[in-house]
C-alpha positions as CSV (number, residue, x, y, z in Angstrom):
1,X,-7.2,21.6,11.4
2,X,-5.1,23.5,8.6
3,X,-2.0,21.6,7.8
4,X,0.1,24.7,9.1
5,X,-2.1,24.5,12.1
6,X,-1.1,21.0,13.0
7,X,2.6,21.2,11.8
8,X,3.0,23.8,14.3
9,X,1.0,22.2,17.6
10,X,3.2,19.1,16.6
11,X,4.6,17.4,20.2
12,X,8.2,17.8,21.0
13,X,7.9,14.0,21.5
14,X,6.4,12.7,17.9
15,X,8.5,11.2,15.8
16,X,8.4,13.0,12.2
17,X,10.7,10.6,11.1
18,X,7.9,8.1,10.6
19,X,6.3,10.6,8.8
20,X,8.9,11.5,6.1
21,X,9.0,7.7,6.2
22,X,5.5,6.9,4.9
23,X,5.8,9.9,2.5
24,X,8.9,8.8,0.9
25,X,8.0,5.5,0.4
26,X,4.8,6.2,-1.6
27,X,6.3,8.8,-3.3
28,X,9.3,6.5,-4.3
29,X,6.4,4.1,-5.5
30,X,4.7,6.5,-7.5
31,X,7.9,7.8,-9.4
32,X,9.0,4.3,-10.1
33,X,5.8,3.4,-11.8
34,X,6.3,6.6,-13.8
35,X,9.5,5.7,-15.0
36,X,9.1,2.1,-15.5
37,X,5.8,2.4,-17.5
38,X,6.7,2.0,-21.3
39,X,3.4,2.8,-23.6
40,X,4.5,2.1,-27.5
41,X,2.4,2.0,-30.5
42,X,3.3,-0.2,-33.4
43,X,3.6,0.0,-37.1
44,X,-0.1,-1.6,-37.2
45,X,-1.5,1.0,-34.3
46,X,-2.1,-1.2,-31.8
47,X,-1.0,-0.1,-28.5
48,X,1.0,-1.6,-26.0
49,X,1.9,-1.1,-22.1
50,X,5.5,-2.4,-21.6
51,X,8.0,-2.5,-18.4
52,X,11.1,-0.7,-18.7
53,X,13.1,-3.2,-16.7
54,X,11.8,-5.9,-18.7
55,X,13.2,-4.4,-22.0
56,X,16.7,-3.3,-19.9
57,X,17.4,-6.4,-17.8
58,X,20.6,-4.5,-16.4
59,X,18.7,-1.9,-14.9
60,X,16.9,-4.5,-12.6
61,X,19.2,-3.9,-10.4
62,X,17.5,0.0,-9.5
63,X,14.8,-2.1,-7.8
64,X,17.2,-2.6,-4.7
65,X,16.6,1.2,-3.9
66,X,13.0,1.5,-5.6
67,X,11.1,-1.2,-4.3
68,X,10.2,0.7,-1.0
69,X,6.8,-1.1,0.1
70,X,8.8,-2.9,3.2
71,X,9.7,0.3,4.3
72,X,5.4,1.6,4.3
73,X,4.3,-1.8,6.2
74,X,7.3,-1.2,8.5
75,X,6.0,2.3,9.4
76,X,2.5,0.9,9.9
77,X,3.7,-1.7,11.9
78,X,5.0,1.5,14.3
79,X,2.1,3.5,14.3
80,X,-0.4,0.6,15.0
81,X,1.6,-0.2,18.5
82,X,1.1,3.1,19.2
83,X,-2.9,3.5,18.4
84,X,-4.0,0.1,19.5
85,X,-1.5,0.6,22.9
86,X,-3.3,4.2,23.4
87,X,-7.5,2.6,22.6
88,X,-5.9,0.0,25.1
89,X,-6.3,2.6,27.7
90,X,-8.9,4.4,27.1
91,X,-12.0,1.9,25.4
92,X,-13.7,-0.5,27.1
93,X,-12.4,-3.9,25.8
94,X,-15.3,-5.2,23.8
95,X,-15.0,-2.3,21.9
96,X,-11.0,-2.0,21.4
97,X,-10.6,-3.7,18.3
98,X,-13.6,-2.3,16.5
99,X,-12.7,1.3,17.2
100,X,-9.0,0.7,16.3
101,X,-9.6,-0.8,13.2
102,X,-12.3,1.9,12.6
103,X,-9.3,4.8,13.6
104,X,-6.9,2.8,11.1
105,X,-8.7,2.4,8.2
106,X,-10.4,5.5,8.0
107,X,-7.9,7.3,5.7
108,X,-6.9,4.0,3.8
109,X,-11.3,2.5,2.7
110,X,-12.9,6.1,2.2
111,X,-10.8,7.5,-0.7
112,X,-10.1,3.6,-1.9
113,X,-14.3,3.5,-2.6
114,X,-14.1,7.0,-3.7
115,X,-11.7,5.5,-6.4
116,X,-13.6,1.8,-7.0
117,X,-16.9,3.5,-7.4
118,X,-15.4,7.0,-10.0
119,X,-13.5,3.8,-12.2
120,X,-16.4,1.4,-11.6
121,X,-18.8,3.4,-12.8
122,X,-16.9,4.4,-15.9
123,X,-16.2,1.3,-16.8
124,X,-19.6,0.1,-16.5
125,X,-20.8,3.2,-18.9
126,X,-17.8,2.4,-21.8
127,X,-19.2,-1.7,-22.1
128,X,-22.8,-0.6,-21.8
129,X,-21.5,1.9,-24.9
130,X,-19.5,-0.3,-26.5
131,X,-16.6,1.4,-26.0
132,X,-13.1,0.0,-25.6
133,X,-9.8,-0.7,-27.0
134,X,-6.3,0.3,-26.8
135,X,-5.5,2.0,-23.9
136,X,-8.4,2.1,-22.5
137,X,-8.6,-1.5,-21.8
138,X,-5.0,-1.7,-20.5
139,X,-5.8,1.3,-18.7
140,X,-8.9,-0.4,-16.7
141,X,-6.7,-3.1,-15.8
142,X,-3.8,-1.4,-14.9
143,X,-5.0,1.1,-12.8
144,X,-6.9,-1.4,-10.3
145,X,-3.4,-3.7,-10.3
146,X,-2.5,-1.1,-7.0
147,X,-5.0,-2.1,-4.7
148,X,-3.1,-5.1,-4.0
149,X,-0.9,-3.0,-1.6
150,X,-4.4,-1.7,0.1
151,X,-5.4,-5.6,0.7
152,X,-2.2,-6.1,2.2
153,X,-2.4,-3.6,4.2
154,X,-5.5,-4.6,5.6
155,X,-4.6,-7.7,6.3
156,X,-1.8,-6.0,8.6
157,X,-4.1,-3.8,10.6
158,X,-6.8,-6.6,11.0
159,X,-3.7,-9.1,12.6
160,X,-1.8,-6.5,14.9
161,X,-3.8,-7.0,18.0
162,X,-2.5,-10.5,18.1
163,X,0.4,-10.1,16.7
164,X,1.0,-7.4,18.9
165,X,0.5,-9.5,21.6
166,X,2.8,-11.7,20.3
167,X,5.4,-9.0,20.0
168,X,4.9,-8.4,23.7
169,X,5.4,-11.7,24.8
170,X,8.6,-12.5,22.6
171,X,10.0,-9.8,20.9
172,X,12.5,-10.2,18.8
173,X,11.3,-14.0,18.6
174,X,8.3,-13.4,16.5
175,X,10.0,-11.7,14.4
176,X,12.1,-14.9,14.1
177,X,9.3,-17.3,14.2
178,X,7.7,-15.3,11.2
179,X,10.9,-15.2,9.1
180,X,11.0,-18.7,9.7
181,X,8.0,-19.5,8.5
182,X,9.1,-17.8,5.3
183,X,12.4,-19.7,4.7
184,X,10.0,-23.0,5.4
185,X,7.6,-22.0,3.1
186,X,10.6,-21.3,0.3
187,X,11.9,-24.8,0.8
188,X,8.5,-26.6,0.3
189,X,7.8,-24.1,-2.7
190,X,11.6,-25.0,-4.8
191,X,12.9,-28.2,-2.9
192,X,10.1,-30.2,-2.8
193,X,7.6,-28.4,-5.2
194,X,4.4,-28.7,-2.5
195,X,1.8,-26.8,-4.6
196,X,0.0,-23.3,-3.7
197,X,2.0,-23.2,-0.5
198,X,4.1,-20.1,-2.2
199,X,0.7,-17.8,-1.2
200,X,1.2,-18.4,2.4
201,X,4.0,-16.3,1.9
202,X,2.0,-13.3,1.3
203,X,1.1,-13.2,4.9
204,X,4.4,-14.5,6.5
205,X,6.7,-11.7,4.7
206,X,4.7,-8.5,5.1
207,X,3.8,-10.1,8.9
208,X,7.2,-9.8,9.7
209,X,8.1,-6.7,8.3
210,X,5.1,-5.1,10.2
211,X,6.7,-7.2,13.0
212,X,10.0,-4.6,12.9
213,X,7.6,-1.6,12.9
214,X,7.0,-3.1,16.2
215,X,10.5,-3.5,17.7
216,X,11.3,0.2,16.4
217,X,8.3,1.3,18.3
218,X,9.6,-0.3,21.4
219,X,13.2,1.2,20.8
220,X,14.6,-2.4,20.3
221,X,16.1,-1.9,17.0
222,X,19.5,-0.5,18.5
223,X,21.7,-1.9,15.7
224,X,20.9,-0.7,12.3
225,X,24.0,-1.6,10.7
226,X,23.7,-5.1,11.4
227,X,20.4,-5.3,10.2
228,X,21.2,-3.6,6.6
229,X,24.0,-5.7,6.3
230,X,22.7,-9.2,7.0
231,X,19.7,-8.1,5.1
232,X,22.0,-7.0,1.6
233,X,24.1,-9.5,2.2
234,X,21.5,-12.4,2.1
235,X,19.2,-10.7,-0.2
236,X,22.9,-11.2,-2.7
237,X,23.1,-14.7,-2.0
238,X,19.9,-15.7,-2.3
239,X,19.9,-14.1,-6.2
240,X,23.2,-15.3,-6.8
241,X,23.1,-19.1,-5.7
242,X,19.0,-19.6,-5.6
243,X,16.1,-19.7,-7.7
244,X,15.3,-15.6,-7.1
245,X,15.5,-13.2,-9.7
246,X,17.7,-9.5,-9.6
247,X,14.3,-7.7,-9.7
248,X,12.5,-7.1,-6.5
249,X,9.5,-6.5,-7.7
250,X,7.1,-8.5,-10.6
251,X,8.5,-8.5,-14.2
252,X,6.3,-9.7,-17.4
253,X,6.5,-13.9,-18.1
254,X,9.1,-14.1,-15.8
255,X,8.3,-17.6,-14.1
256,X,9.7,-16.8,-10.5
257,X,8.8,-13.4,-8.8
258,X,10.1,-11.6,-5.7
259,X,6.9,-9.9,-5.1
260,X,3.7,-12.5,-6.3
261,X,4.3,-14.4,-3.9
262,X,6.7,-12.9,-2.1
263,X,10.1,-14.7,-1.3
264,X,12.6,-14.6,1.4
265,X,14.6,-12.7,-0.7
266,X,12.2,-10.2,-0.5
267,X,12.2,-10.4,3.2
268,X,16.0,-9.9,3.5
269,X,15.5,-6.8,1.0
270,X,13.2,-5.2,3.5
271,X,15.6,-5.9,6.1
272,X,18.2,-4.0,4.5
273,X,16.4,-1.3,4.2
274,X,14.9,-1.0,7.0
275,X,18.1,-0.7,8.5
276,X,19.5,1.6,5.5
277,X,16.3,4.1,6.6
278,X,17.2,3.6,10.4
279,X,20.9,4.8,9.9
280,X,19.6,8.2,8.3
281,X,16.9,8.6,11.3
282,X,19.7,11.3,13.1
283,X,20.4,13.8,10.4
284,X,16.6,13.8,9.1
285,X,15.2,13.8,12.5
286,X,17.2,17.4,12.7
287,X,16.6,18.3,9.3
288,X,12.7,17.9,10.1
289,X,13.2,20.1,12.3
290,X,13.0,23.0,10.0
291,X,9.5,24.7,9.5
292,X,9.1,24.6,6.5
293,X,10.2,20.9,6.2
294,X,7.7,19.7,8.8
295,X,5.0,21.7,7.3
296,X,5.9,20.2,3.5
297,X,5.5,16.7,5.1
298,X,2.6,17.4,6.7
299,X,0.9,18.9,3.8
300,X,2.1,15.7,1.8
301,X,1.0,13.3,5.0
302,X,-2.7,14.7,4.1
303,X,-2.8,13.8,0.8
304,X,-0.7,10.5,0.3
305,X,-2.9,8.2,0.1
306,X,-5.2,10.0,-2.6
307,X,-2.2,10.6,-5.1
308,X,-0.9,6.7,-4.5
309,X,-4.8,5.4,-5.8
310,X,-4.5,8.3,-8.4
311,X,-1.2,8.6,-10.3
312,X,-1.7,5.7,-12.2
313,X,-5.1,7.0,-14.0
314,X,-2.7,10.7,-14.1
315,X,0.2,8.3,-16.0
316,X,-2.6,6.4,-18.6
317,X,-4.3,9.6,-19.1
318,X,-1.0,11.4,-20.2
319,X,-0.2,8.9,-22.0
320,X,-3.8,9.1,-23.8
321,X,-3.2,12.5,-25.0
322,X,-0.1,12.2,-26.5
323,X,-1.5,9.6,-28.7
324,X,-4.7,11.1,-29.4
325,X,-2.2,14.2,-30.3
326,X,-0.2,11.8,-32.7
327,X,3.1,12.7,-30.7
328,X,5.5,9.8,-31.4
329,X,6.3,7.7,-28.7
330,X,10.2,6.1,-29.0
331,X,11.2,2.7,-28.4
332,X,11.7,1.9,-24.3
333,X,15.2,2.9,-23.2
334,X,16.5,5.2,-26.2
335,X,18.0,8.3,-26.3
336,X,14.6,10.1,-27.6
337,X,12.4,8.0,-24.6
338,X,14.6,9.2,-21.6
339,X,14.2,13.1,-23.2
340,X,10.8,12.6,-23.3
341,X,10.7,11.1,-19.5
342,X,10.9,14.5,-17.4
343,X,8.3,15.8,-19.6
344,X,5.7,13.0,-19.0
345,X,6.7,12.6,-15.4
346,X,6.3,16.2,-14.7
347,X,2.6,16.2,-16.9
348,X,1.3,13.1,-14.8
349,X,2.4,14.8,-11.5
350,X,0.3,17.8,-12.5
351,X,-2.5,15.8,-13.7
352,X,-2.3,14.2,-10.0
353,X,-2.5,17.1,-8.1
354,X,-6.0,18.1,-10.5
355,X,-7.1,14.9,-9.3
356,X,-5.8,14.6,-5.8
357,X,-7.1,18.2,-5.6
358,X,-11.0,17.1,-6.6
359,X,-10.3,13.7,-4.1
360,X,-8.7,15.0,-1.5
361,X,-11.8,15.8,1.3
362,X,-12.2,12.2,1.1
363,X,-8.3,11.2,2.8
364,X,-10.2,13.6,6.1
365,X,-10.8,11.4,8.9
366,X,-14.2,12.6,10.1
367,X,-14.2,13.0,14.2
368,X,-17.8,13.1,14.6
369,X,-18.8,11.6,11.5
370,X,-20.0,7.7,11.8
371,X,-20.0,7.4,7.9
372,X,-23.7,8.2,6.9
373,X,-23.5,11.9,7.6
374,X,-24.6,11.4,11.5
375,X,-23.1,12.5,14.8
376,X,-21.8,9.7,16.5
377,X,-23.3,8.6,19.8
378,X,-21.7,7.4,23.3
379,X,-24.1,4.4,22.8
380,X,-22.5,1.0,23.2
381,X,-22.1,-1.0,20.0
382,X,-22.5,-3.9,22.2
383,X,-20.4,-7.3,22.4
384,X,-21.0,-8.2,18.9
385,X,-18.8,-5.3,17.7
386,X,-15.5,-7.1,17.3
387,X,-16.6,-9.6,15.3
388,X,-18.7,-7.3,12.9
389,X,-15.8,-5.1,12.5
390,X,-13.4,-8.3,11.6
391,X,-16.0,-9.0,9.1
392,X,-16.2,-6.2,7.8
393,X,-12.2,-5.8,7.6
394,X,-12.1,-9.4,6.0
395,X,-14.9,-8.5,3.1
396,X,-12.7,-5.4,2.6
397,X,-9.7,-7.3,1.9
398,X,-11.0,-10.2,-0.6
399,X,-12.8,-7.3,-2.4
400,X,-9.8,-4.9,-2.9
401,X,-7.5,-7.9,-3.4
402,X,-10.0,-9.4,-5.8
403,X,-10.6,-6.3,-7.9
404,X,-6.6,-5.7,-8.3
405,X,-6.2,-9.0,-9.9
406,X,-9.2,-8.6,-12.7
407,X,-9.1,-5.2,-12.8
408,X,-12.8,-2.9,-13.9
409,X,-12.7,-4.3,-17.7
410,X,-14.5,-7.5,-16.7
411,X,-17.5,-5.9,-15.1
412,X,-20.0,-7.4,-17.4
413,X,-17.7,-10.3,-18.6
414,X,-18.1,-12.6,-16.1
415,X,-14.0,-13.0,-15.3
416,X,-12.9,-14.2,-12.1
417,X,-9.9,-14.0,-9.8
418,X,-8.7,-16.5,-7.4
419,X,-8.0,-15.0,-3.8
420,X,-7.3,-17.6,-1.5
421,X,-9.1,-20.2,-3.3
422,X,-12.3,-18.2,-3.4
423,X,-13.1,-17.1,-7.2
424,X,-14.0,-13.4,-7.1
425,X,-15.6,-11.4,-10.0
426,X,-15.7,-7.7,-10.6
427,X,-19.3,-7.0,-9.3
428,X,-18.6,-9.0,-6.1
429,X,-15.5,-7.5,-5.6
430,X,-17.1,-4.0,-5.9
431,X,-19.6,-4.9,-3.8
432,X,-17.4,-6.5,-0.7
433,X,-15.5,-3.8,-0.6
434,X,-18.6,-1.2,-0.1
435,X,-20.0,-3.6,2.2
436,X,-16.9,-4.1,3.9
437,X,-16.4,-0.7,4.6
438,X,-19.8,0.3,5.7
439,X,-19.8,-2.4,8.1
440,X,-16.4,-1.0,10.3
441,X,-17.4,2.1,9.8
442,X,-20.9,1.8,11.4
443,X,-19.3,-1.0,14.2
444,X,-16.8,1.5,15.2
445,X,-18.7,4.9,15.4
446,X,-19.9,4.5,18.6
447,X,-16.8,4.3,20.9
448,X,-15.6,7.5,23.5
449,X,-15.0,10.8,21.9
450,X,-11.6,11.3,23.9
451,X,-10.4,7.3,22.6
452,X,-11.6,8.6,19.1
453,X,-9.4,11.2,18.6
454,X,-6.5,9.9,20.5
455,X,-6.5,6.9,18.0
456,X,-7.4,9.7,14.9
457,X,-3.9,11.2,16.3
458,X,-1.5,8.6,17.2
459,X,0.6,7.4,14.6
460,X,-0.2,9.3,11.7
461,X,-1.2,12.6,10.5
C-alpha cells in the first residue's frame, strides 16, 4: 500500500503516538550526530573526526534531551506485546516465535545487509586498491559504529517472549527486578571493582526499558509525572555524588561512560523521559489527528530505518567534498563553525534522502515473499523452527554487534572485536549477519497468511 493509502485506512483504535514516537527518536539521533560531528584538518593536512561535546564540556548537558535511544527500545517494547500477543492467537505454538521474530525483524536485517554488503564491498575494493587514508579510514569505521543500536535491538526482540511472560506474571515487578539488577551490577562494577561484570549491564538496562514499553502497552503507566521526576531527579544525584559523568552518551578517553556499558544513570535518564514523552501523549495524540500530520509520519515511518543506517555515510560524504573543494573548515564551537552548521546539516539531509531514495524498497516488508524471491507456502516448518530461528537471531546479533566495534577498515587486516568474550573479525562478522538473516527468514516463511500480515501490521507501520 501507498503511504497515503495506509494513513487514511488507519484504525480509530491505533495509537499514532507510538509512531511519532519511533520517528522522533531516530530523527533526534540522526540530528545529534550531525551536530556533534567535528571534522578539522590541521596545519600538516591530516584529518581528524572530533566530538563537539568533547571540545565544549558545558554543552554536555544537551545530551539530557538528545540522547533519545530509551525512548526507541521503549516503543519497541510496546509494539512487540502487541505482535507476539496477536501470532499468540493465531499460529500454532511451535511456530509462534519463529514467525514473530521473522514479522519483527523484517524491516530492521533486510536494509541492515543491504548496508553491510554496499560498505563491505567498498571497502574490500579500496584495500585490494590500495586505497585509504584520511577520511576514508575514519569514515569506514565510523559509519559501522551505529549498528550497535541494531544488535541491541535484537537482543530485545529475541528476549520478549520470556520476558513478556514475565511481564504477565509480575508487572511492574520485573521491571523492578531488572532495575535491580542494574543498581547490583553498578555496585560490583565501582564498590568492589569485580571485573567485566559492567557488560551485563548492556542487557539489564535496555531489558528494562523495553520492560516499560510493556506496562504502557497494558495501560499501567498511569503516573507519568512520577516517573519523569524520580527518573531526573536520580539521574542528578547519581552525576552529582557518583562516579557518572554529565554526558549520557560516550565521549572520547573519557574513563567512565553512561552508554558503553550502560549505567544506572542511564536507566534513570530513560525513566525520565519516558515519562517526559508520556505527559505530551494528549495534545500530540490530537495533533496527529490532522491529515496531513498522520500522513507525514507515515511517510517518515516507511523510511526510518533506511536514513538511521544512512546519514552517517550522507555526514562523511559532505564532509568529503568540502575538503576535496578546499573549503576551510573552522575550529569546533566558533562563531565561523556554527554558521557553517545549517549548511552541512541541510547538505547531509539531502544527500540522505538520494540515498534513502536508492535503499528504500529494501525497509518493504515482503507479504508473500520468504526471502529468496519465492511465494511462501502453508507447509509446516516443523518443530525445529524455534530453535533455528533463535539461531539465526543470535548469529545476527554477534555479527552486527561485532562489525560496529571494528568497523569495514579491517576486512583484510585481521582485527578483532571482543563481543561477549567471543573475538569477532570483520569477515566473520559479515558473514554471521548474512547467515543470520537468511536463517529467520527462511524458518519463518512458512507460517498462516492471515498470522503473517496481522504480525506485518501490529505495532508498526
Amino acid at each position: 500500500m501507498r503511504a497515503a493509502d495506509l494513513a487514511a485506512a488507519t484504525p480509530q483504535t491505533r495509537d499514532r503516538y507510538v509512531d511519532l514516537l519511533r520517528v522522533a527518536s531516530l530523527g533526534t539521533v540522526v540530528l545529534g550526530h550531525w551536530l556533534m560531528a567535528a571534522v578539522t584538518r590541521g596545519d600538516d593536512g591530516r584529518v581528524e573526526v572530533g566530538n563537539l561535546l568533547a571540545e565544549r564540556p558545558g554543552l554536555q548537558i544537551l545530551t539530557w534531551a538528545l540522547q533519545i535511544m530509551p525512548v526507541f527500545f521503549f516503543v519497541g517494547g510496546f509494539s512487540h506485546a502487541l505482535s507476539y500477543r496477536s501470532l499468540r492467537r493465531g499460529t500454532p505454538d511451535a511456530q509462534v516465535y519463529s514467525a514473530f521474530l521473522r514479522a519483527r525483524l523484517q524491516r530492521l536485517l533486510r536494509p541492515t545487509v543491504v548496508f553491510i554488503g554496499v560498505w563491505g564491498a567498498a571497502a574490500l575494493v579500496l584495500q585490494l586498491a590500495g586505497d585509504g587514508g584520511g577520511l576514508l579510514d575514519v569514515s569506514l569505521r565510523l559509519v559501522a559504529q551505529p549498528l550497535w543500536f541494531i544488535g541491541i535491538y535484537l537482543a530485545m526482540v529475541a528476549f520478549t517472549p520470556p520476558l513478556l511472560k514475565l511481564h504477565e506474571g509480575y508487572g511492574w515487578g520485573a521491571f523492578a527486578g531488572l532495575a535491580a539488577a542494574v543498581a547490583l551490577v553498578d555496585v560490583l562494577r565501582f564498590a568492589l571493582g569485580v571485573p567485566y561484570v559492567e557488560f551485563l549491564n548492556f542487557a539489564f538496562v535496555w531489558l528494562a526499558i523495553h520492560q516499560l514499553g510493556f506496562l504502557r502497552a497494558d495501560g499501567r503507566l498511569t503516573k507519568p509525572y512520577v516517573l519523569a521526576g524520580t527518573g531526573l531527579a536520580s539521574a542528578a544525584l547519581l552525576v552529582a555524588y557518583g562516579p557518572y559523568p554529565l554526558s549520557m552518551v560516550g565521549m572520547p578517553g573519557e574513563k567512565i561512560s553512561n552508554m558503553a556499558p550502560p549505567t544506572l544513570a542511564l536507566l534513570c535518564h530513560g525513566l525520565w523521559l519516558v515519562g517526559a514523552v508520556e505527559l505530551l501523549r494528549a495534545p500530540a495524540a490530537r495533533w496527529l489527528e490532522r491529515p496531513r500530520v498522520w500522513r507525514a509520519v507515515v511517510v517518515t515511518n516507511g523510511i526510518s530505518m533506511t536514513a538511521f543506517l544512512w546519514h552517517l555515510s550522507a555526514m562523511l560524504g559532505v564532509y568529503g567534498a568540502l575538503l576535496a573543494l578546499d573549503v576551510p573548515l573552522p575550529e569546533p564551537a566558533t562563531g565561523a563553525w556554527w554558521a557553517q552548521v545549517p549548511v552541512r546539516i541541510a547538505l547531509a539531509a539531502a544527500l540522505t534522502a538520494v540515498l534513502v531514495a536508492a535503499f528504500r524498497g529494501f525497509e518493504r516488508p515482503a507479504v508473500q515473499s520468504d526471502g529468496f524471491g519465492r511465494r511462501e507456502s502453508s507447509r509446516s516448518s516443523g518443530a525445529y523452527s524455534g530453535p533455528a530461528a533463535a539461531l539465526g537471531v543470535t548469529l545476527a546479533l554477534f555479527g552486527v554487534l561485532g562489525l560496529s566495534m571494528v568497523g569495514f577498515g579491517g576486512l583484510l587486516e585481521g582485527r578483532t572485536a571482543l563481543v561477549i568474550a567471543v573475538h569477532v573479525t570483520a569477515p566473520a562478522a559479515v558473514g554471521m549477519t548474512l547467515a543470520g538473516w537468511l536463517l529467520v527468514e527462511r524458518v519463518g516463511c512458512s507460517r498462516p497468511r492471515q498470522a503473517r500480515e496481522r504480525a506485518s501490521h501490529v505495532g508498526e507501520l
